[in-house]
C-alpha positions as CSV (number, residue, x, y, z in Angstrom):
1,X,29.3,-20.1,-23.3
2,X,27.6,-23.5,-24.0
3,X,28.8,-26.7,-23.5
4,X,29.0,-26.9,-27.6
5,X,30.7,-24.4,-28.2
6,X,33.6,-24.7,-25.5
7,X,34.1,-28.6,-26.7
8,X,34.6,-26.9,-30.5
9,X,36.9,-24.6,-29.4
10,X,38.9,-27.0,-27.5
11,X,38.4,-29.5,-30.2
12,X,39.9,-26.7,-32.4
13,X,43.2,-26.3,-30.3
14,X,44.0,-29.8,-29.6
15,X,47.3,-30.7,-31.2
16,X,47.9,-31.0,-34.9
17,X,44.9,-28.5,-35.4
18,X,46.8,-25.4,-35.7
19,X,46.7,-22.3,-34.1
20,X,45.4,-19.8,-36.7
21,X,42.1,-19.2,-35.5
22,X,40.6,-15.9,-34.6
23,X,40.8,-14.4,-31.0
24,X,37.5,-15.7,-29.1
25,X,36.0,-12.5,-27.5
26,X,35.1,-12.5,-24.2
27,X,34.2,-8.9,-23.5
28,X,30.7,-7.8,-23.9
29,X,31.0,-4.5,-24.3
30,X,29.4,-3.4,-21.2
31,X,30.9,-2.4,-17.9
32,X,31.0,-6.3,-16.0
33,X,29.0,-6.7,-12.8
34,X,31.0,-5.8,-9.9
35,X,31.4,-9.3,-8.0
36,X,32.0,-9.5,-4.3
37,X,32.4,-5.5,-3.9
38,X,29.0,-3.7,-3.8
39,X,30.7,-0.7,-2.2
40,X,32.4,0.8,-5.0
41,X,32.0,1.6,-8.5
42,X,33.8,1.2,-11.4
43,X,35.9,4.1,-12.9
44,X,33.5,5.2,-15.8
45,X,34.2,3.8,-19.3
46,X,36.0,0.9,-18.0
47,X,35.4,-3.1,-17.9
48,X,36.5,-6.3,-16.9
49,X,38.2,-8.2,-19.8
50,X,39.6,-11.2,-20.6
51,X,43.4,-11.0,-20.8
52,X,45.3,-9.9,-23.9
53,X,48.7,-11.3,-22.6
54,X,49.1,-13.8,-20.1
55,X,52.3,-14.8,-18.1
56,X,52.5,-18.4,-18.0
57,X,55.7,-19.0,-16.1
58,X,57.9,-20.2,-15.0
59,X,57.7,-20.5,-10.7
60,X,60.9,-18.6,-9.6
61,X,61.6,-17.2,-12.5
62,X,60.8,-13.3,-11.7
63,X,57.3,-13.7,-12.6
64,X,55.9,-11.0,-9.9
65,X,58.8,-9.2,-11.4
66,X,58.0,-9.0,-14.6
67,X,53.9,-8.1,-13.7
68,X,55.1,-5.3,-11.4
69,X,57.7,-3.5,-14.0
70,X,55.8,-4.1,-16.7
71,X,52.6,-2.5,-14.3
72,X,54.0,0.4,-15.1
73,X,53.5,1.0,-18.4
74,X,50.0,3.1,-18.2
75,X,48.4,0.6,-20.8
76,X,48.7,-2.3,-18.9
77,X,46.1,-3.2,-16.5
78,X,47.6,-6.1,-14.2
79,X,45.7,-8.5,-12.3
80,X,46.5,-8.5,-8.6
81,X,46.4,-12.2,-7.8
82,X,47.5,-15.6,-9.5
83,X,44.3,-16.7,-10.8
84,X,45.5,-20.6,-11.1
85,X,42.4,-20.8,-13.6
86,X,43.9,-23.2,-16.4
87,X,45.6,-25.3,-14.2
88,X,43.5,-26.1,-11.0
89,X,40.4,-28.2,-12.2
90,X,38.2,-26.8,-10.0
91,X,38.5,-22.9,-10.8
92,X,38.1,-24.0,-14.6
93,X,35.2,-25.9,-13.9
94,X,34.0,-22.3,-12.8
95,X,33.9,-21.1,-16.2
96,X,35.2,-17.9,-17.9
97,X,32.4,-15.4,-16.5
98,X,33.8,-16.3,-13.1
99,X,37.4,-16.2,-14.6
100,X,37.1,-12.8,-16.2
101,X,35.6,-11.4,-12.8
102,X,38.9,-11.5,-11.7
103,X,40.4,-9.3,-14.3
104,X,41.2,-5.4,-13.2
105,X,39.1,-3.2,-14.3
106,X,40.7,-1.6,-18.3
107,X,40.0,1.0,-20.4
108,X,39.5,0.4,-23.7
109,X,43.5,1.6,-25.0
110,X,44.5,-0.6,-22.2
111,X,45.2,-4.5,-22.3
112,X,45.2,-6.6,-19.2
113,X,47.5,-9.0,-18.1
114,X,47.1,-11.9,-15.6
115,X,50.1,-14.0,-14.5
116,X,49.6,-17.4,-13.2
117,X,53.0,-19.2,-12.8
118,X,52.1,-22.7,-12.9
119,X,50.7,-22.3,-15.8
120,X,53.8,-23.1,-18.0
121,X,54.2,-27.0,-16.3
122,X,50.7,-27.8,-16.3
123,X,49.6,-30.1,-19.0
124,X,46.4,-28.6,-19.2
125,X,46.8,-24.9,-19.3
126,X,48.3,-24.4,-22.7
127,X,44.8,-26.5,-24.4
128,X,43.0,-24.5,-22.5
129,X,44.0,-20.7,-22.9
130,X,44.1,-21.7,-26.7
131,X,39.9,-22.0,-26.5
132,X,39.5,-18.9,-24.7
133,X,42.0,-17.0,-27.3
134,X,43.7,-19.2,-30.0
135,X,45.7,-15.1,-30.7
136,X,46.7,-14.5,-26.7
137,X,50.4,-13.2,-26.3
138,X,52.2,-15.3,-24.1
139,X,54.8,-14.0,-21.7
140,X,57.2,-16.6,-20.4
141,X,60.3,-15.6,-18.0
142,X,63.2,-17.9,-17.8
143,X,66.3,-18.0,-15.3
144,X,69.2,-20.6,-15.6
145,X,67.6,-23.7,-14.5
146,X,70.1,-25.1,-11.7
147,X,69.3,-21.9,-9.8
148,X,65.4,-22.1,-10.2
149,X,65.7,-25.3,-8.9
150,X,67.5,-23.9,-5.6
151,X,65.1,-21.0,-5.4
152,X,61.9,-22.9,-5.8
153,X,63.5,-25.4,-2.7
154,X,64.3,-22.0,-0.7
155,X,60.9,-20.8,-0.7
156,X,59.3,-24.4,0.1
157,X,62.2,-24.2,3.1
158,X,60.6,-20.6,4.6
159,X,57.4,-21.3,3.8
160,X,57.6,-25.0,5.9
161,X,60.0,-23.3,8.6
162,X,57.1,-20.2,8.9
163,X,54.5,-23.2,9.4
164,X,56.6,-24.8,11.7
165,X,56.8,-28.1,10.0
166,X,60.0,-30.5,9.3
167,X,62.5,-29.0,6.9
168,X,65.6,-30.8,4.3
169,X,69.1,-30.4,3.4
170,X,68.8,-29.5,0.2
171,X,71.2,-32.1,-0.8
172,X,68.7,-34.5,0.6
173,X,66.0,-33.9,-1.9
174,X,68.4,-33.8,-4.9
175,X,69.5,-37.2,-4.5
176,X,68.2,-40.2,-3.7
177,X,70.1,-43.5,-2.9
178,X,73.3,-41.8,-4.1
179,X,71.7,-41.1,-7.7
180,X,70.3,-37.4,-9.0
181,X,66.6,-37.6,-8.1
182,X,64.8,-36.4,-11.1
183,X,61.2,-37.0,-9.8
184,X,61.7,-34.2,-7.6
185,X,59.2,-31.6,-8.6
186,X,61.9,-29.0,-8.5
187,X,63.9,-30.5,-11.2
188,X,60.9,-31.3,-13.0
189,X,59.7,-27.7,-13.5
190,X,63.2,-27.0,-14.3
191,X,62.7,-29.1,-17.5
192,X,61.8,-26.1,-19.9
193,X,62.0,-28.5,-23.1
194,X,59.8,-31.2,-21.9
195,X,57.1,-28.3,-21.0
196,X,57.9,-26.1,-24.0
197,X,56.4,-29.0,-26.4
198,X,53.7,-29.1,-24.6
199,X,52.9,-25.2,-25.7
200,X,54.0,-25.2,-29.0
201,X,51.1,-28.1,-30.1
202,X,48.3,-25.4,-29.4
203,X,50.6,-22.2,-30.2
204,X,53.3,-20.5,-32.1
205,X,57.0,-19.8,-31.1
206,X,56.1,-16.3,-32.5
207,X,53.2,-15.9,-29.9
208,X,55.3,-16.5,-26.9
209,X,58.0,-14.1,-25.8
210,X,60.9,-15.6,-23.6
211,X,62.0,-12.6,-20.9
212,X,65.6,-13.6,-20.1
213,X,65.0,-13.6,-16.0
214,X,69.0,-13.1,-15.2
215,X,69.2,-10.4,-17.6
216,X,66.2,-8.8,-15.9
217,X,67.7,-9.2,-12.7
218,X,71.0,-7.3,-13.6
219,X,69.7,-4.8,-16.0
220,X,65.9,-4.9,-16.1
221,X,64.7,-1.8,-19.0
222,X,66.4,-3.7,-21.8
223,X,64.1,-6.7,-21.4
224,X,61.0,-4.5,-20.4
225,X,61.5,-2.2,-24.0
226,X,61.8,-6.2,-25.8
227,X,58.0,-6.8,-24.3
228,X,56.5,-3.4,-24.9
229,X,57.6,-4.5,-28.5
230,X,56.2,-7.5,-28.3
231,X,53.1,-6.6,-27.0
232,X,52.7,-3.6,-29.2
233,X,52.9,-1.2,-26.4
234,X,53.9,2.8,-27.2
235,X,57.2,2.8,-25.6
236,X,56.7,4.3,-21.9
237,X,59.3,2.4,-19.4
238,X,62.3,4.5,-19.3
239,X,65.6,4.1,-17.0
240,X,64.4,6.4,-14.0
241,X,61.7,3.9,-13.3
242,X,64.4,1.8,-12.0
243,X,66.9,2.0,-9.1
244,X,69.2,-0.5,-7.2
245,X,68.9,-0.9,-3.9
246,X,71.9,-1.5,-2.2
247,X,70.2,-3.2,0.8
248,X,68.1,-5.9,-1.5
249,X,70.6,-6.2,-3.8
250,X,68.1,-5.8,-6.7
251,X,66.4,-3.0,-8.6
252,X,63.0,-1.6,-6.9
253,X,60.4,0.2,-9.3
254,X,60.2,4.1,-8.9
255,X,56.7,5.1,-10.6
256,X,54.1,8.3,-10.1
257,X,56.4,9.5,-7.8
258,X,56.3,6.4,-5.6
259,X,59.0,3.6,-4.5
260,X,58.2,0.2,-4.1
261,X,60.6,-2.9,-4.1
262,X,59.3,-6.9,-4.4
263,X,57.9,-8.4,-1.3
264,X,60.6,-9.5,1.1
265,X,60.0,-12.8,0.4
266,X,61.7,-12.2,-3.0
267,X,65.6,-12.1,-3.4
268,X,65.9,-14.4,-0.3
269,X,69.5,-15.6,-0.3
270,X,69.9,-19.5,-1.2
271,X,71.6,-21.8,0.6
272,X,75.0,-23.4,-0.3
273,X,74.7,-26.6,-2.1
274,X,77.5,-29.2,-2.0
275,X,79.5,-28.4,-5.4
276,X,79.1,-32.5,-6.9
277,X,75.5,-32.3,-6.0
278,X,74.9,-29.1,-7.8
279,X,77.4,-30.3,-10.5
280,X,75.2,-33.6,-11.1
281,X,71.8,-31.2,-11.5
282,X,73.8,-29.1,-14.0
283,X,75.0,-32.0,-16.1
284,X,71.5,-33.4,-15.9
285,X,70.4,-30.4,-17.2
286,X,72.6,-29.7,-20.0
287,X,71.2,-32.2,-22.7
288,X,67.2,-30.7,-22.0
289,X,68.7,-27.1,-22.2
290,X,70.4,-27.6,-25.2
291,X,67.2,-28.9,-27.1
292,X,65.2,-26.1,-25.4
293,X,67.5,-23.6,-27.1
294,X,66.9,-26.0,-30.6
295,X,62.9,-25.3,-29.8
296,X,63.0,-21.9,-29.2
297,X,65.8,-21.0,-31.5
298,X,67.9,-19.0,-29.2
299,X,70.2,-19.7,-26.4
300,X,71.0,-18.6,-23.0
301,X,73.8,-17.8,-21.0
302,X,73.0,-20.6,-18.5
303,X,76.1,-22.5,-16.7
């Protein structure tokens, strides 16, 4: 694309435009070169695409989740990695050929999805994916926010502790001179409101689907059948793709005759958190959770 026509678009989905553009096409028709792999072909009639749906967020929310049910739907075509595209400066400065060389390969009755979990806090992203497709369907998952907060710190805790460097009390990041501290990136991505705005200026409520993450945890067809709607997907996920395993304590995907549960690194068990600590968080919390649930016009069964 040139220059021009990129600062139009983005021009176009800057805030107070509106959002009722046509979807910018980014397929060319033809079969994509096949980058970095020069050993295989591609399956004949497919392509690389740009994504039709895209989930934005949030971290610790059951984003992989969500991308490997919903992979099993025959007309999806996921993308294998986080592509961190709209919000990391220097892959966007890449450009969208590079970006859409990371898509799967899709036949045409298939969409793709990509899922990039920092997506939904970054200031950037939402701007951005509006001038590569002002139309995209948005997928965002949500879990009460108290508990994301603890899971995001339990994953920077085994991530620093398999890198062998310093870990926290939990308690000790949480407050700070004997008050909640709210610059703590945890809570701060735990501020759905705040970073809701920030999406509706470039889209639509009706564009982005909320995917309850507790209720996916404890019953997870309900909330696939609500996205196959949404995405206008023939309805193909059916209860026997699912079964609990007693070990994890959370439901694996059974699909062509395979079984596969989340990486172990998922469903890692959190730690305690001293009860007037976690009940300062939870108070903090209440007030932007309440005017999320004005914004999005629903509520959640969040403590």
């Amino acid at each position: 694309f040139s220059s021009f026509f990129v600062f139009v678009l983005l021009f176009r989905c800057a805030p107070g435009f509106g959002v009722t553009l046509g979807s910018m096409d980014l397929d060319s028709g033809l079969p994509a070169n096949v980058s970095g792999d020069v050993t295989s072909s591609p399956p004949p009639g497919t392509s690389k695409r740009a994504p039709h749906s895209i989930i934005i967020g949030v971290r610790k929310g059951g984003t992989r989740a969500l991308l490997e049910m919903l992979d099993i739907h025959p007309e999806v075509a996921a993308a294998a990695t986080e592509v961190h595209f709209f919000d990391w400066d220097e892959n966007y400065a890449k450009g969208f050929e590079w970006y859409r060389e990371l898509m799967p390969y899709s036949y045409p009755h298939q969409i793709t999805v990509e899922k990039t979990p920092g997506y939904f806090t970054s200031a950037l992203a939402p701007e951005r994916i509006c001038a590569m497709n002002s139309s995209i369907k948005l997928l965002l998952i949500l879990r009460d926010p108290a508990e994301r907060v603890i899971s995001d710190y339990t994953q920077v805790y085994f991530n620093r502790l398999e890198n062998h460097k310093p870990v926290q009390a939990i308690e000790n990041l949480l407050v700070r001179n004997g008050a909640l501290n709210i610059r703590y990136k945890a809570i701060q991505r735990s501020l759905y409101d705040i970073h809701m705005r920030n999406w509706l200026r470039h889209f639509p409520l009706e564009q982005i689907h909320i995917v309850d993450g507790d209720a996916l945890i404890r019953d997870p067809l309900p909330e696939l059948q609500k996205v196959e709607r949404f995405l206008n997907l023939p309805p193909r996920i059916v209860s026997s793709n699912f079964y609990f395993n007693q070990t994890k304590g959370f439901y694996c995907i059974r699909s062509d005759g395979r079984e596969r549960c989340l990486h172990e690194s998922k469903g890692r068990p959190h730690p305690a958190v001293n009860s007037t600590v976690l009940q300062q968080l939870r108070s903090y919390l209440q007030e932007h959770n309440r005017t999320f649930f004005r914004l999005v016009k629903r509520t959640f069964d969040w403590q």
